[in-house]
C-alpha positions in Angstrom: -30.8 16.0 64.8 -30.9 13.5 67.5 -27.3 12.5 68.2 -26.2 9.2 70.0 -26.6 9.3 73.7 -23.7 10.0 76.0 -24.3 9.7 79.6 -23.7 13.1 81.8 -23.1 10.8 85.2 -22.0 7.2 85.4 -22.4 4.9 88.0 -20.4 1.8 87.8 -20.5 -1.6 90.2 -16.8 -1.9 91.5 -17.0 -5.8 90.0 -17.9 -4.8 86.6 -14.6 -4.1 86.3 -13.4 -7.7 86.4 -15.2 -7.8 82.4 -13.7 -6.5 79.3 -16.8 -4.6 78.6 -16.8 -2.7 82.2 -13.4 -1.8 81.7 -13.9 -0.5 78.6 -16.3 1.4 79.3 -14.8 2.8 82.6 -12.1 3.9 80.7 -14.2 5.2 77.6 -16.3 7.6 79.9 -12.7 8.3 82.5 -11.2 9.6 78.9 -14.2 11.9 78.1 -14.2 13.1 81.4 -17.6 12.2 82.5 -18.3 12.1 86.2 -17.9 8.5 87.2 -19.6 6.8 90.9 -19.2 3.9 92.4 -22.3 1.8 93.5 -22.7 -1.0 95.6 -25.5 -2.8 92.8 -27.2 -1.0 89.4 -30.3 -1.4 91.3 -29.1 1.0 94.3 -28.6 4.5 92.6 -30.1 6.8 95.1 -28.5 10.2 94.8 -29.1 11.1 91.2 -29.0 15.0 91.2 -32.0 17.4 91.4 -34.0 19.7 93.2 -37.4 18.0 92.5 -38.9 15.0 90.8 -38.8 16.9 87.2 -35.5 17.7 87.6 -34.3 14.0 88.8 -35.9 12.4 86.2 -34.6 14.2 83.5 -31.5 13.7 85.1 -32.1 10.1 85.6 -32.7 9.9 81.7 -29.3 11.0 80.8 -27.7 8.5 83.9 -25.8 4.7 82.8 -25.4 2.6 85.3 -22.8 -0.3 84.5 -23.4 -3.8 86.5 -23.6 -7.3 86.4 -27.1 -9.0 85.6 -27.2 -11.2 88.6 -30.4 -13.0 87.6 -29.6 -15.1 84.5 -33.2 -16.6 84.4 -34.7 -15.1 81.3 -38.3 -13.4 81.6 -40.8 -14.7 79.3 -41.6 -12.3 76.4 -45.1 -13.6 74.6 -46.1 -13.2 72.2 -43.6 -11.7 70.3 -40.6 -14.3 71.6 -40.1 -16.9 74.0 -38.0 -14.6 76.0 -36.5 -11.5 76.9 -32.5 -11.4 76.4 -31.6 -8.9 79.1 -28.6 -6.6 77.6 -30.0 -3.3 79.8 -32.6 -1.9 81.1 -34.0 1.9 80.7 -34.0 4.5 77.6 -33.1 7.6 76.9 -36.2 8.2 75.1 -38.7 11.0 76.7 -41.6 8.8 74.7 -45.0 10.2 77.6 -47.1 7.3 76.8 -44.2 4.7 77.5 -45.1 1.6 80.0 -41.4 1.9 80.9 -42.4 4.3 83.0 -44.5 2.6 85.4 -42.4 -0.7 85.1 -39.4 0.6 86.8 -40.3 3.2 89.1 -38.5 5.0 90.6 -35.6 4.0 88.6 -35.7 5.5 85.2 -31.5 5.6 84.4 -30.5 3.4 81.9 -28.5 -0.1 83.2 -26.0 -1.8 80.6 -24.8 -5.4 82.1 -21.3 -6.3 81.2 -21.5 -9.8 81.7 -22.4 -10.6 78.5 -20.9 -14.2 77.9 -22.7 -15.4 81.0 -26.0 -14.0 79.3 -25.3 -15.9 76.2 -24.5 -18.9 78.3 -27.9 -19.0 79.6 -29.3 -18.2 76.1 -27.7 -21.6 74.7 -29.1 -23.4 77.7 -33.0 -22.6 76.9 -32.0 -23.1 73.3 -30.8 -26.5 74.2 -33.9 -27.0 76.3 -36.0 -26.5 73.0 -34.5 -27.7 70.8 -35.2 -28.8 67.4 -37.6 -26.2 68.1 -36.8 -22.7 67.3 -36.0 -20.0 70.2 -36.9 -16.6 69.5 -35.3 -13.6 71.8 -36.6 -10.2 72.5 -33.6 -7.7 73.4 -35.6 -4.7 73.4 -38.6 -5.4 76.7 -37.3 -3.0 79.0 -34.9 -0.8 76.8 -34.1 1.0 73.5 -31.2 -1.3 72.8 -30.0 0.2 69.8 -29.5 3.8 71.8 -27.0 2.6 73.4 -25.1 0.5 71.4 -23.0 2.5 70.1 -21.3 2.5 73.4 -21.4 -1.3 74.4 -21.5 -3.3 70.9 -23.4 -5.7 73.5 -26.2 -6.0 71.2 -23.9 -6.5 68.0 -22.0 -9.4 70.1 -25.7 -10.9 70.4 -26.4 -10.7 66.7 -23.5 -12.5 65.8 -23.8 -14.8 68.4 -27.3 -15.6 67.9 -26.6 -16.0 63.9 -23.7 -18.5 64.6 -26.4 -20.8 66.5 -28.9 -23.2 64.8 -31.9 -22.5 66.4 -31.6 -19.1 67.9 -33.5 -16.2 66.3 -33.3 -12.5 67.7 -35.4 -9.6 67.3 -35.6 -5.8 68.5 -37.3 -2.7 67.8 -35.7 1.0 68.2 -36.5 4.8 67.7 -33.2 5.8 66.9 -31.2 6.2 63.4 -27.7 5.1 64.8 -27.4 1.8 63.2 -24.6 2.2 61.3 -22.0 0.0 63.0 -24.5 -3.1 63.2 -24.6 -3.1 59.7 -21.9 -5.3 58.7 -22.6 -7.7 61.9 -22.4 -10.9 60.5 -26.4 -11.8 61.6 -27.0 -14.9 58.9 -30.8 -13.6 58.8 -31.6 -15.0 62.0 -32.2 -11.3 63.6 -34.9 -9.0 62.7 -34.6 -5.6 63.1 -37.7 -3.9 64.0 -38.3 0.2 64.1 -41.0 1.5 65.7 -42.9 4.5 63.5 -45.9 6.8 63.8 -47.2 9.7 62.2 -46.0 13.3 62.3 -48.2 14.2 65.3 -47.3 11.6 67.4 -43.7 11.9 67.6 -43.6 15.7 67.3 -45.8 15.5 70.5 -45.1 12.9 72.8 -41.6 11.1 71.3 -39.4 14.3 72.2 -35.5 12.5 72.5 -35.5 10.3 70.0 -34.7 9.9 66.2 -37.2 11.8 63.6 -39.7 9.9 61.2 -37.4 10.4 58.1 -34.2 9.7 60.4 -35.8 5.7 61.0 -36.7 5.6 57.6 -33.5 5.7 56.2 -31.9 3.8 58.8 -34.9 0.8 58.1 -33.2 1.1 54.2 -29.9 1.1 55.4 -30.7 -2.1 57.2 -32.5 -3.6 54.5 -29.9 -3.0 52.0 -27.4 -5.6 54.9 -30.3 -8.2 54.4 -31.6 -7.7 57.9 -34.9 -9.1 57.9 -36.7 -6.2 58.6 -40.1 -5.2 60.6 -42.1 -2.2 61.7 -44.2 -1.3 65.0 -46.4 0.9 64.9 -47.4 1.8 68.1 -49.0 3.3 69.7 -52.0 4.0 66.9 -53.6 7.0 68.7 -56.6 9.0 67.5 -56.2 12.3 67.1 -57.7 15.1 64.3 -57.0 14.2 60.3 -54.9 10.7 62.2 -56.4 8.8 58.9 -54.6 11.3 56.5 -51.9 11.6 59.2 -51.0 7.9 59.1 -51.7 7.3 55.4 -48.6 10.0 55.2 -46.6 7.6 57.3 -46.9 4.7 54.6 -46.3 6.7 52.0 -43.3 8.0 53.0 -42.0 4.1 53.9 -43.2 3.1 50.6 -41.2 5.4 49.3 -37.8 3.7 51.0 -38.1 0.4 51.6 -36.3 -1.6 49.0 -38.0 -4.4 46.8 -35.6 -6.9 48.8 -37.3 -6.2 51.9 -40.5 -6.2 51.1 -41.7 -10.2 50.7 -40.1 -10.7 54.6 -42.0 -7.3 56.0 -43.7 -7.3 59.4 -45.9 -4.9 60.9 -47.1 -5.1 64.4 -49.9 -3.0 64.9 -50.8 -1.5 68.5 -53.5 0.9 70.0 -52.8 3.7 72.5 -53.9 1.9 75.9 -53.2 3.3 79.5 -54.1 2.3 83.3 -54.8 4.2 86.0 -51.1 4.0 87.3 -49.8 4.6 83.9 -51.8 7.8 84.0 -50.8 8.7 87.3 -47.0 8.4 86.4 -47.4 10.2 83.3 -48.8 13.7 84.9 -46.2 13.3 87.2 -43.2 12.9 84.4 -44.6 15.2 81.9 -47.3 17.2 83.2 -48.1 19.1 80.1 -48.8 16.2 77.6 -51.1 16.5 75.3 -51.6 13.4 75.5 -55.2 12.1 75.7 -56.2 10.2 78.9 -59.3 10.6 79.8 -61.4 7.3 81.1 -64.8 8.2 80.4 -63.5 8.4 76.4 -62.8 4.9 76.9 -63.7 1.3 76.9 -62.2 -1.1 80.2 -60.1 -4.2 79.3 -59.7 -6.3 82.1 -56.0 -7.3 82.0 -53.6 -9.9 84.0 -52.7 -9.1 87.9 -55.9 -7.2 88.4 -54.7 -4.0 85.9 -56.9 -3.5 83.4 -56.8 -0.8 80.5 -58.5 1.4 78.7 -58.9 1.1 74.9 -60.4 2.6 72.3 -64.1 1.9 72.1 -65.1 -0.9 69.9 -66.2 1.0 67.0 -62.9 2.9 66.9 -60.9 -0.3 67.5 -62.9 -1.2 63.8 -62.1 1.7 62.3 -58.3 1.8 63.2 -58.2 -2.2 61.8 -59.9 -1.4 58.4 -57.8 1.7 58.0 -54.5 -0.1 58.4 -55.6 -2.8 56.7 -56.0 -0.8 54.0 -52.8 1.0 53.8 -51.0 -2.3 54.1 -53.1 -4.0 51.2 -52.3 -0.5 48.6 -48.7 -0.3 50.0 -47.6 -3.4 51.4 -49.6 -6.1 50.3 -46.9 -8.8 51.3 -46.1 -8.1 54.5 -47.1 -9.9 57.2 -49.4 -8.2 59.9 -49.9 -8.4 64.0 -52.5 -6.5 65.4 -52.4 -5.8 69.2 -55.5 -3.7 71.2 
């Protein structure tokens, strides 16, 4: 049983105490008697403990910093949303094939910003910018949001925030089961709440630290029973012996729980295992004895933006993986809608 994260070390910006939620949390973590440091920023955690790498990035992984998020100029988040909503950065999640990894560095602890008004301040603003058009927000681009909500309630302020506006829709995907206090978060349908799944192998293998199959499963009914519109990633679709059976198990298993309700407003987003040569890199450092398949020559090369490009599944695979899925949706899920990402 995966229970909710709690931070063993805390470092805390001394003006994140001039906001409810820093002091809250100050106190919250002062009460429990976790370690508490001061920092000068969230981006200038230096010291975390540790006699090697290994060590300091485990260590890392169970690290909150609390700050302010200075830059109030929303990343673009295509194609899933217009943009990212930044709530915090980092996860708790050990997941080896996880871009976080390269994306932030050398600083994998996980970064909640308190300032949380002044985020939804500059959310009206682009809304207003697009208005009548719709404005869809990602809170989940550089973090497992829901892992950590149970702390901040930052991302249950946002859904019923974003449900009290006219044109804001809000969306986020998790790996974790602790969902239970957004579900009476007064959302007006205008959130959908995405989990992302895979079969047995995958998470027994390389999704150590977060919640089990049958754990999301029942937390995706829980959520459609609140009249979440609901959604499902699955990601990333890796090839590995008997996958075919392996994933065919997976739908069964959600077809199984998922409510009627849920079913004509069902998303899928569909996504193939794809590394680079830094991701690969990072990973044998961070986990060097993944199972995890990486090898190049196995491989087809995608040429992607700023000069990265990936490898992919070869194009008779890539086939194969569509007409599989394809068919699991039409027997199981013939409504849903479907995304498919290589």
């Amino acid at each position: 049983m995966i229970k909710p994260f709690m931070p063993q070390l805390v470092y805390i910006e001394p003006r994140a105490l001039e906001y409810p939620l820093g002091k809250k949390l100050h106190d919250k973590f002062q009460q429990l008697g976790v370690e508490i440091r001061k920092t000068t920023s969230h981006n200038q955690v230096r010291d975390i403990p540790g006699e090697n790498h290994l060590q300091k990035y485990r260590n890392a992984k169970s690290t909150l910093a609390i700050g302010l998020r200075k830059t109030l100029k929303f990343d673009t988040s295509k194609p899933s949303a217009e943009y990212a909503i930044p709530l915090a950065t980092g996860c708790m999640g050990h997941c080896h094939y996880c871009y976080l990894q390269t994306t932030m560095g050398s600083k994998p602890y996980i970064r909640t910003y308190v300032n949380v008004e002044e985020i939804f301040d500059a959310a009206d603003k682009y809304m207003e910018e697009r208005s009548p058009e719709p404005t869809r927000f990602e809170a989940s681009c550089t973090s497992d949001i829901v892992g950590i909500d149970h702390l901040t309630h930052s991302l249950k302020q946002t859904i019923e925030h974003i449900g009290k506006t006219k044109h804001g829709l809000l969306r986020f995907v998790t790996k974790f089961h602790h969902v239970d206090h957004l579900l009476d978060a007064e959302h007006n349908g205008k959130t959908r709440f995405r989990f992302s799944v895979n079969d047995d192998y995958v998470i027994k293998f390389f999704e150590p630290g977060t919640s089990r199959l049958e754990q999301r499963i029942e937390a995706a009914r829980k959520v459609a029973e609140a009249d979440y519109p609901l959604g499902f990633i699955v990601a990333p679709i890796y090839l590995h012996d008997n996958w075919k059976e392996g994933y065919e198990e997976l739908f069964k298993k959600l077809d199984q729980h998922i409510p009627e309700k849920a079913r004509k407003n069902l998303t899928f987003e569909l996504i193939q295992h794809r590394f680079t040569k830094p991701a690969k890199r990072v990973i044998a450092e961070n986990y060097p004895m993944t199972k995890l398949e990486l090898d190049e020559e196995k491989r087809k090369y995608k040429w992607g933006r700023y000069g990265i490009g990936k490898y992919v599944y070869q194009n008779d695979e890539q086939e194969d993986i569509k007409e599989t899925f394809q068919t699991y949706i039409d027997r199981y899920f013939p409504e849903a809608q479907i995304e498919y990402f290589t």
